[in-house]
TIFI-182260 format. One line per 10 residues: number of its first residue (from 1); their letters; for each residue x, y, z of C-alpha. Coordinates in pm, whole numbers, plus 32768, in hexadecimal, padded with zeros to 4 digits. Layout:
NUM) A) X/Y/Z | ... .
END
This chain:
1) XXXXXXXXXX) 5723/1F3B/63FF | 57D9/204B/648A | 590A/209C/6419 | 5A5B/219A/6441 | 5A5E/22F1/6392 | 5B73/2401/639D | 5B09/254F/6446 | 5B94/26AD/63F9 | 5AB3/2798/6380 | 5BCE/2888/6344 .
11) XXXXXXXXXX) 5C8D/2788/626E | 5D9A/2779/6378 | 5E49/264C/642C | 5DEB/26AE/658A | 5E7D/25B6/669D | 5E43/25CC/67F4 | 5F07/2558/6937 | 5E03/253B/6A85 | 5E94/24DA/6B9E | 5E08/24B6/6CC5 .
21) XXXXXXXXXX) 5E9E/2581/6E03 | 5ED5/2462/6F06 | 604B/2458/6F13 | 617E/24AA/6E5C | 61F1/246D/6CE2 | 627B/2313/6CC7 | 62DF/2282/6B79 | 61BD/21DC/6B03 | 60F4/22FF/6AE9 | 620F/2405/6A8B .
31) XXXXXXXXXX) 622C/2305/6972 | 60CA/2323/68F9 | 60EA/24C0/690B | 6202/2492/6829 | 616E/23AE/672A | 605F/249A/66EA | 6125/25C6/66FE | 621D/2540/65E0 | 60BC/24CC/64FF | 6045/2622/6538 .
41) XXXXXXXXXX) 619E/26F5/64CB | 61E9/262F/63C7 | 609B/266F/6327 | 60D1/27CB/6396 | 5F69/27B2/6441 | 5F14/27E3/65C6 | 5FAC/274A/670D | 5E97/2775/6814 | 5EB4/2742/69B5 | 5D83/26FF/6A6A .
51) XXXXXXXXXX) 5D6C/26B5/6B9B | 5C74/25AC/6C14 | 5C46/260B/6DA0 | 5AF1/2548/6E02 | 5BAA/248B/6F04 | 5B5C/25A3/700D | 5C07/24F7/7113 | 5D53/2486/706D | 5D85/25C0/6F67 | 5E5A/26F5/7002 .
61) XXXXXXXXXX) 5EB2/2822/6F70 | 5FF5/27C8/6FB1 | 6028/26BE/6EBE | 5F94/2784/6DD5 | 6090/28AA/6DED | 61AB/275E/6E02 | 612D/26AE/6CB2 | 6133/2822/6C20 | 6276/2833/6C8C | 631A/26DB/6BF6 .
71) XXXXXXXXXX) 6292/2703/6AA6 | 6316/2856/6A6F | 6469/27FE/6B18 | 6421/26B1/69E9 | 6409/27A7/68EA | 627C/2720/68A8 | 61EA/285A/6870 | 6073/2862/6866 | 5FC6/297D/6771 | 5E6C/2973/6827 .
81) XXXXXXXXXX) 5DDF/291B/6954 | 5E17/2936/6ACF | 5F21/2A4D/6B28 | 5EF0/2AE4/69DC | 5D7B/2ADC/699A | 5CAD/2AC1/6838 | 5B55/2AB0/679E | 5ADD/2953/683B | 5B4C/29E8/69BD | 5B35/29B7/6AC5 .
91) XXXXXXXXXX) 5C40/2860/6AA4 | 5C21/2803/6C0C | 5AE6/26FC/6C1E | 5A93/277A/6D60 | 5A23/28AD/6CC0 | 5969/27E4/6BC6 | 581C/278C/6C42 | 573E/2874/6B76 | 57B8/27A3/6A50 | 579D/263D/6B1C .
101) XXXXXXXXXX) 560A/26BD/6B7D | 55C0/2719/6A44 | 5623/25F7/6988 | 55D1/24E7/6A86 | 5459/25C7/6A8C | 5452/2580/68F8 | 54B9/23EA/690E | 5367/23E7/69F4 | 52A6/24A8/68F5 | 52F9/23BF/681D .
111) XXXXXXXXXX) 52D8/2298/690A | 542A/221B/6903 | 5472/2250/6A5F | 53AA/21D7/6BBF | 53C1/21B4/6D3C | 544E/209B/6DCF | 53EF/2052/6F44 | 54BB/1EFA/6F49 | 5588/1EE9/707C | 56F1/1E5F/7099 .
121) XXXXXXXXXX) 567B/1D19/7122 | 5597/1CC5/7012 | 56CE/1D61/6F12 | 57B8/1C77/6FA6 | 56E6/1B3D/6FDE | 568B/1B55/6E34 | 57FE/1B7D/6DC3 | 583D/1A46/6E94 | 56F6/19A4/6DFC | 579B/19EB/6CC1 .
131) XXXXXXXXXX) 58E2/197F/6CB3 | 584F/1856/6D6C | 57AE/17EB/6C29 | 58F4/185C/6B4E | 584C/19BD/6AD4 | 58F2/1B28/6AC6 | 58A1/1BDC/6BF3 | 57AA/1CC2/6B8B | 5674/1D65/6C32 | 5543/1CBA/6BF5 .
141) XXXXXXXXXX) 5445/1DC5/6B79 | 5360/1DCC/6CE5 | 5301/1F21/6CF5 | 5306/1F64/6B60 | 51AF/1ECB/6B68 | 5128/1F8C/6C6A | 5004/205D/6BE2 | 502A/21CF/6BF1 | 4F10/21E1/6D43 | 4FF1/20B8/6DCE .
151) XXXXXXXXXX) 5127/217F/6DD1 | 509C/22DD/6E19 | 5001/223C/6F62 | 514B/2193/6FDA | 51E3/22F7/6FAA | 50B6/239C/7070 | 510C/22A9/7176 | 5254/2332/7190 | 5323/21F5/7118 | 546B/21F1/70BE .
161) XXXXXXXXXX) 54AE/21DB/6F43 | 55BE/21DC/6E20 | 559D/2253/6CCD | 55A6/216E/6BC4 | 5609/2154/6A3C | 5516/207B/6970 | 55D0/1F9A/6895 | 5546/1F87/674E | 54EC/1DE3/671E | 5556/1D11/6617 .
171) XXXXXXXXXX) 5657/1E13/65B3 | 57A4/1DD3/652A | 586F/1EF8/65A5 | 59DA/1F25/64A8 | 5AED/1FF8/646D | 5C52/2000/63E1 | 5D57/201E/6525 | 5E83/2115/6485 | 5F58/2013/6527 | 5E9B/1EAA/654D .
181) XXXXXXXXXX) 5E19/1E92/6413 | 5C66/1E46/63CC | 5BD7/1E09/6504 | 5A5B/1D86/6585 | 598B/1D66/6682 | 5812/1CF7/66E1 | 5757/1DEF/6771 | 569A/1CDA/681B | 57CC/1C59/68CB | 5825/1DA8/694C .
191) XXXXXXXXXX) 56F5/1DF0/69FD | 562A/1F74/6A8B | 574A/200E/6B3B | 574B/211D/6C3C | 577F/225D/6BE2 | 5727/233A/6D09 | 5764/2282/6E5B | 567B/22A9/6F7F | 5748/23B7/702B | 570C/248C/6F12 .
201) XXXXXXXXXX) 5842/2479/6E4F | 5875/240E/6CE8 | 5957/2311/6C49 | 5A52/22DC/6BAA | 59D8/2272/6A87 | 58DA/2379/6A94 | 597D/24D8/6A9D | 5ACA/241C/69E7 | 5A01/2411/68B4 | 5938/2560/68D5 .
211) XXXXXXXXXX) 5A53/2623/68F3 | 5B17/2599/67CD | 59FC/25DC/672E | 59B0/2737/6778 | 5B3C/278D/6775 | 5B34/26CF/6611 | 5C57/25EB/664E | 5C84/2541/6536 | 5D65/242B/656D | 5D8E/2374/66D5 .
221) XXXXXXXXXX) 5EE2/22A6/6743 | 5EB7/2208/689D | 5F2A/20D1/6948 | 5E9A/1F78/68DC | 5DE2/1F60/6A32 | 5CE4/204D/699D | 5CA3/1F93/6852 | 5B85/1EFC/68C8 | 5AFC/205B/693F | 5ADC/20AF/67C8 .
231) XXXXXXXXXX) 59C4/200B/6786 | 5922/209A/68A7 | 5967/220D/6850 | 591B/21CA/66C0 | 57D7/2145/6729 | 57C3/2288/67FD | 5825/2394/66F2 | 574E/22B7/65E8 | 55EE/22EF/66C7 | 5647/245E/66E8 .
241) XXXXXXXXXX) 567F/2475/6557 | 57DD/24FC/65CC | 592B/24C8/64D1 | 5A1A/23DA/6528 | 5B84/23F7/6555 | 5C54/22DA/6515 | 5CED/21F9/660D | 5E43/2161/663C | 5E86/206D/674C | 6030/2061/679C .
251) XXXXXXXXXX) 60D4/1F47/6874 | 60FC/1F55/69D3 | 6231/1F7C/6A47 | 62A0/1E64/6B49 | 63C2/1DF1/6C37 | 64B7/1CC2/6C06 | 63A4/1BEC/6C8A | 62B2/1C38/6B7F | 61B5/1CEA/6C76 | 6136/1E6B/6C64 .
261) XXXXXXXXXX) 626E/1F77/6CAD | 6231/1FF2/6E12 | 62F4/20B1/6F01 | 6372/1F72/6FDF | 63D9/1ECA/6E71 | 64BD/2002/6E0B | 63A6/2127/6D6E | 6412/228B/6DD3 | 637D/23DF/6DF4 | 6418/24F1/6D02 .
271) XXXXXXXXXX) 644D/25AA/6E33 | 6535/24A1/6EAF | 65CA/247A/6D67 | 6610/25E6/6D45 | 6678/25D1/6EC9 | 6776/24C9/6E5C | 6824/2581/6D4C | 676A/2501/6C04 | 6783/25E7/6AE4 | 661E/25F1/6A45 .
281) XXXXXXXXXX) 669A/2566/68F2 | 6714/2441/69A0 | 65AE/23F4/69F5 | 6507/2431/68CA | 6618/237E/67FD | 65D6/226C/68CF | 644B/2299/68E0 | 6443/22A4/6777 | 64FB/2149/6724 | 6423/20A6/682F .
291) XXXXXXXXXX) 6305/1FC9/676E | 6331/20A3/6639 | 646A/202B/654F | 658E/2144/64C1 | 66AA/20BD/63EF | 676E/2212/6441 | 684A/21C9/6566 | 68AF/2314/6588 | 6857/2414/6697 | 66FD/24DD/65FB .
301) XXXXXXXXXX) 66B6/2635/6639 | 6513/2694/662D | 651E/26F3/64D6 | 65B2/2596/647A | 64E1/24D0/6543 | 63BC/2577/647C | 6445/24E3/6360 | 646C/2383/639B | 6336/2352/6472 | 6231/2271/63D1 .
311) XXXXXXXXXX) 6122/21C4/6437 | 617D/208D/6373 | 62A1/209A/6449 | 61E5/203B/657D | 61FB/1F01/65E8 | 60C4/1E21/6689 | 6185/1D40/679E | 61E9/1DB7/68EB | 6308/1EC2/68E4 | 63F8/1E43/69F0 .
321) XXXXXXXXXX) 64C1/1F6B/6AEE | 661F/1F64/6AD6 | 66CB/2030/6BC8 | 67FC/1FE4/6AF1 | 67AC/208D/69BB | 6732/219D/6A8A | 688C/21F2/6B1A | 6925/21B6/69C3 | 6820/22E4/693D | 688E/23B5/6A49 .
331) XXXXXXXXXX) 69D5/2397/6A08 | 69E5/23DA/68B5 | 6923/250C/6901 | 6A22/2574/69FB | 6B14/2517/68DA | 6A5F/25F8/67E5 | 69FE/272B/68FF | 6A8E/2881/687C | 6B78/28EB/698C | 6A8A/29F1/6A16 .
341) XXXXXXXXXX) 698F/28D9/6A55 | 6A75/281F/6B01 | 6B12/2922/6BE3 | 69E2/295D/6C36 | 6997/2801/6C7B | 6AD4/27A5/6D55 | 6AC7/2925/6E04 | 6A47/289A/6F72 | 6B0F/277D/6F63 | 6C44/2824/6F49 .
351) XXXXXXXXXX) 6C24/296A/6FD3 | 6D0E/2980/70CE | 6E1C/28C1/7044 | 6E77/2911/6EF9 | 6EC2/2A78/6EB4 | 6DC5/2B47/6DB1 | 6ED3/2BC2/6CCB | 6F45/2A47/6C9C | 6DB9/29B6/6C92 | 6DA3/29CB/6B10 .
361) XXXXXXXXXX) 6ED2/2902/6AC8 | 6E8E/27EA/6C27 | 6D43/27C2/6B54 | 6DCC/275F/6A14 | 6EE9/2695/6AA9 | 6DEC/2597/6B53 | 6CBB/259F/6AB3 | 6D17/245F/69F7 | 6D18/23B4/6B48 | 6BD3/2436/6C0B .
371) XXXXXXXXXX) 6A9C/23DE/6BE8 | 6A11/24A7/6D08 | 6A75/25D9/6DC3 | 6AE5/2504/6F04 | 6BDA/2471/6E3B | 6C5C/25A2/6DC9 | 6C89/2629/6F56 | 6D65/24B6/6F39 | 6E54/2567/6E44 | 6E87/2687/6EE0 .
381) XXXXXXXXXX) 6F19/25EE/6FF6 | 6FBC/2531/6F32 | 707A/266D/6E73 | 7074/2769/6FA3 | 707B/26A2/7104 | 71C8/26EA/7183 | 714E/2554/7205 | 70E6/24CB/710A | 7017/236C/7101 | 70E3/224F/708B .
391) XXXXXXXXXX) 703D/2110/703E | 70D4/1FCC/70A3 | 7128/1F52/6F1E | 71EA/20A0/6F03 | 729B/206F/705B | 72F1/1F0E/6FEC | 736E/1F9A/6E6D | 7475/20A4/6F72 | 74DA/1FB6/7070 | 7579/1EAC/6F47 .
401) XXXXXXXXXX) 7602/1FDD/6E9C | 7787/2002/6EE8 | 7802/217B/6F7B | 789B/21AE/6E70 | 7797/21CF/6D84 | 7702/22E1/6E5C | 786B/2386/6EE0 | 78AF/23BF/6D54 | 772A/245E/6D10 | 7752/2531/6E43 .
411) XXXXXXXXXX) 78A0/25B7/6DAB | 7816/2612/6C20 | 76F0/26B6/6CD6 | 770B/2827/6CC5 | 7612/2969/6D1C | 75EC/29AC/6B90 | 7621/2841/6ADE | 74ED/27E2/69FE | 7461/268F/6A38 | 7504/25F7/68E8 .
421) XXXXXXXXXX) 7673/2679/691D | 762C/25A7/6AA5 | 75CC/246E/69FB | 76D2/2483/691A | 77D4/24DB/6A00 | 7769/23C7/6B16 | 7759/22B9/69E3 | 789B/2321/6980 | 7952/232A/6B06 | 78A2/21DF/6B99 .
431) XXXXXXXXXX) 784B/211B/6A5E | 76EB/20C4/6A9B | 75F1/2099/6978 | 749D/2025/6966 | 73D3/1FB8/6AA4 | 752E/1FBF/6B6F | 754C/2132/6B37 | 73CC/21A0/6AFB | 7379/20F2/6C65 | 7452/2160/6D38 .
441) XXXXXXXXXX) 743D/22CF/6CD5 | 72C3/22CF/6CE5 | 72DB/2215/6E2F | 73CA/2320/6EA5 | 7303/2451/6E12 | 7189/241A/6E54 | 718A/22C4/6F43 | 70BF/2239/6E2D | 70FA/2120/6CFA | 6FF4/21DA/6C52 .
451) XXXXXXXXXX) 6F6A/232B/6BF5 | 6F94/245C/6B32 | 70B3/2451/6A63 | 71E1/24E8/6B12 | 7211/25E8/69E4 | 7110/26A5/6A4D | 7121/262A/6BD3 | 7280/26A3/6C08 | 727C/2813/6BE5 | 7150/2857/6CD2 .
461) XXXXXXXXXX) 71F8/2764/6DBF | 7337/2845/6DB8 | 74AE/285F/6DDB | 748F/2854/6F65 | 7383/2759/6F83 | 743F/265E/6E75 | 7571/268F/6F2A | 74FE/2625/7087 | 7413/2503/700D | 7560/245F/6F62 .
471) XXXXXXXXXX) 766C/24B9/7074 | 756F/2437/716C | 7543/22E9/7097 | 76E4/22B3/708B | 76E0/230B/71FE | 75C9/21FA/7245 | 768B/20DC/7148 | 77B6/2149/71C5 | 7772/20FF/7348 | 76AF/1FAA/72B0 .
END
C-alpha cells in the first residue's frame, strides 16, 4: 500500500500555485492561486509560484510577465519562487532538467522506469481493444517485458521511444484528499504511464511531483480533473523515497449548463476584468464564495478572508459561475472604495468633463449608483452637459406635469438657495408631495427617474444649469 504523507521539512505550510504559461488568468485557475494562498497565510507558512513551461511551443514569456502581473494587481503575493527567487530555484521547469535527468536516471537504477517503442497505432488500436471488452484504458505492459539486450538493441537501431513509470502490481495506492475525503485506487487499473515522451520532454506527472518535492510543498489544492493524477505522482514520490505533500482536489467551476467554464460560456481574463473596471476585491470576494461556503455576507478585506477560509468549507459538487454575484461583489467594492481609490478609478472616464476641484465630491455623490467607470462618464453628463440625456420615462414624467409646477420652481430658484430651502419652497408654492413632486423635479434636473440623490446632485449641477434645465422644461409643457 502506498499511502499520503505531509511534506515540510521546515515545519512550514508551503503551498504552491503552477500555472502553466499558455494564455491569460481566467477564473478557474486565479481561484486555485487563491485557495492556496489563503491556506498558506493563515498558517503563516509559504505561498510559492512556479511556473511549469514544458509546453515549448505554447508557453511565452509574455504570459508569464501577464500572470505576474494579475496576481499582484489580486493582492496574491508569493514569498518564493519565480520573480523573487529561493533555495529550490530555478522555478521555471524549463530550467529544470538537471533535476528531471537525475531522477528519471535513479527510477532506472532502480528499475522502475523503461523504453517504450510502441507506436500510436498499436496505442490506439489497445485502448479500443479495451474498452471493447468494458476495461479502463490502460497500456498493456508490451515493452515492460522486454529484456534489457531487447531494448538496448531497439535503441541502437535508432527507434523511437517513450519513457515509462513501472507501476508497482497488486498495489493498493491511498490517501486522504483535504477536500474529498479517503480515497483509493488499484495500481493495476492505472497502468505504466509515460513519463518522458519520445521527443524528449517530460510529463506532467513527472516533473509535477519532483518539483513539489524538491521545493517541499507541503500541501497541494488543484482542480478535481487532476485527482486521478495523485495516484500517479504518490506512486512517483513513493519509488524515489521522496515525502509527500498532501493533496486537495476543489470543484470545477462550470456554466449554467453544467459543462467546464470556458471563454465562449462567460470565463474572463483578469486583464479583461481589470480592462472592464473590476476592483480586485470584487474578484476575490467573489472567487472566494465560489465552491467554498462563508456565512459573512459582508465585503472581506485579505486579512478577513484569512480568517474565515477553511478547508471544511470547500464544497465537492460543481461550483456554478454567476456573472450576477460577480457584479453584486463589484459593486459593493465600489461601495466600500476609499475616495482616493475611486478617483482614481473613474479619472479616464471623466476627465474632460467634470472639473478636478469638484472630482472628490462628483465621486461621492454617485458612487452608490456605478458599478463601473463607464457609468460614471453617464453621470457626468448627466450633472455637467449643458444637453443633457433624458430618458423617455423622464420625458413622459415632464410632459404630464402642468407649467405650473415648473413656472413656480423656476421662481424659488436662486444663485445661493440650498437644496432643502428649494424643496421646501416648491412644496410649499405648487403643492406637490410624494412621487408628484419627487418626479417631476428629478425629471427636470438630471432627465433621469433615478440616480444620485439630488442633495448631493444639485450643487455640482449649479444655479445656472438648474435654472435652464427647468425653464426649458415649462417652455417645452408649455408649447405641449
Amino acid at each position: 500500500m502506498i499511502s499520503s504523507s505531509i511534506a515540510g521539512p521546515s515545519g512550514l505550510v508551503k503551498t504552491r500555485f503552477a500555472p502553466s504559461p499558455t494564455g491569460l488568468l481566467h477564473f478557474g485557475n486565479v481561484r486555485t492561486a487563491l485557495f492556496n494562498a489563503l491556506l498558506a497565510a493563515q498558517t503563516k507558512g509559504i505561498f510559492l509560484l512556479r511556473i511549469e513551461d514544458t509546453d515549448f511551443e505554447r508557453s511565452r514569456e509574455e504570459y508569464i510577465q501577464a500572470l505576474q502581473h494579475d496576481l499582484d494587481w489580486l493582492g496574491l503575493n508569493w514569498q518564493e519562487g519565480d520573480g523573487i527567487g529561493g533555495a529550490a530555484a530555478p522555478y521555471r521547469q524549463s530550467q529544470r532538467n538537471a533535476d528531471y535527468d537525475k531522477y528519471l536516471q535513479r527510477l532506472y537504477e532502480q528499475q522502475r522506469a523503461y523504453p517504450c517503442f510502441c507506436s500510436m497505432i498499436e496505442l490506439e488500436v489497445s485502448r479500443k481493444t479495451q474498452a471493447a471488452a468494458g476495461k479502463p484504458p490502460r497500456y498493456g505492459g508490451k515493452c515492460a517485458h522486454l529484456s534489457p539486450a531487447e531494448s538496448a538493441k531497439k535503441l541502437a537501431d535508432g527507434l523511437a521511444n517513450s519513457i515509462r513509470f513501472r507501476m508497482p502490481k497488486n498495489t493498493v495506492i491511498e490517501f486522504d484528499d483535504m477536500v474529498r475525503g479517503p480515497q483509493k485506487f488499484s495500481a493495476d487499473d492505472i497502468g505504466d504511464f509515460i513519463i518522458k515522451r519520445s521527443d524528449g520532454s517530460y510529463s506532467f506527472f513527472f516533473v509535477n511531483a519532483i518539483d513539489d518535492a524538491l521545493m517541499e510543498v507541503s500541501h497541494v489544492l488543484r482542480g478535481e480533473d487532476h485527482l486521478t493524477n495523485t495516484p500517479r505522482q504518490l506512486a512517483l514520490l513513493d519509488a524515489l523515497n521522496f515525502a509527500k505533500p498532501r493533496y486537495g482536489h476543489i470543484s470545477l467551476i462550470v456554466d449554467n449548463h453544467g459543462a467546464p467554464l470556458s471563454k465562449r460560456s462567460g470565463s474572463m481574463s483578469m486583464q479583461e476584468l481589470r480592462e472592464m473596471g473590476y476592483f480586485p476585491a470584487a474578484i476575490n470576494n467573489y472567487l472566494v464564495r465560489l465552491g467554498h461556503h462563508i456565512v459573512d455576507a459582508e465585503l472581506l478585506d485579505a486579512q478577513a478572508m484569512r480568517k474565515v477560509f477553511s478547508l471544511a468549507h470547500l464544497g465537492r459538487a460543481p461550483a456554478r459561475f454567476d456573472k450576477a454575484q460577480l457584479d453584486y461583489w463589484q459593486s459593493q467594492a465600489v461601495h466600500h472604495a476609499d475616495l482616493e481609490s475611486l478617483n482614481l478609478w473613474i479619472a479616464d472616464a471623466i476627465r474632460d468633463i467634470v472639473p478636478q476641484d469638484e472630482s472628490t465630491a462628483f465621486a461621492t455623490a454617485i458612487r452608490d449608483n456605478i458599478t463601473f467607470p463607464h457609468e460614471a462618464r453617464f453621470w457626468a453628463e448627466v450633472i455637467y452637459s449643458n444637453s443633457p440625456p433624458i430618458s423617455a420615462q423622464a420625458k413622459a414624467v415632464i410632459e404630464n406635469t402642468p407649467p405650473d409646477f415648473f413656472r413656480k420652481a423656476a421662481d424659488v430658484l436662486a444663485a445661493d438657495i440650498e437644496f432643502d430651502a428649494f424643496v421646501k419652497l416648491v412644496k410649499a408654492t405648487t403643492g406637490a408631495s410624494g412621487q408628484k413632486f419627487f418626479h417631476p423635479l428629478r425629471a427636470a434636473l438630471t432627465g433621469q427617474l433615478f440616480g444620485p440623490e439630488l442633495a448631493r446632485v444639485f450643487p455640482l449641477i449649479g444655479f445656472k444649469r438648474a435654472h435652464s434645465r427647468i425653464t426649458q422644461h415649462l417652455l417645452s409643457t408649455e408649447i405641449d
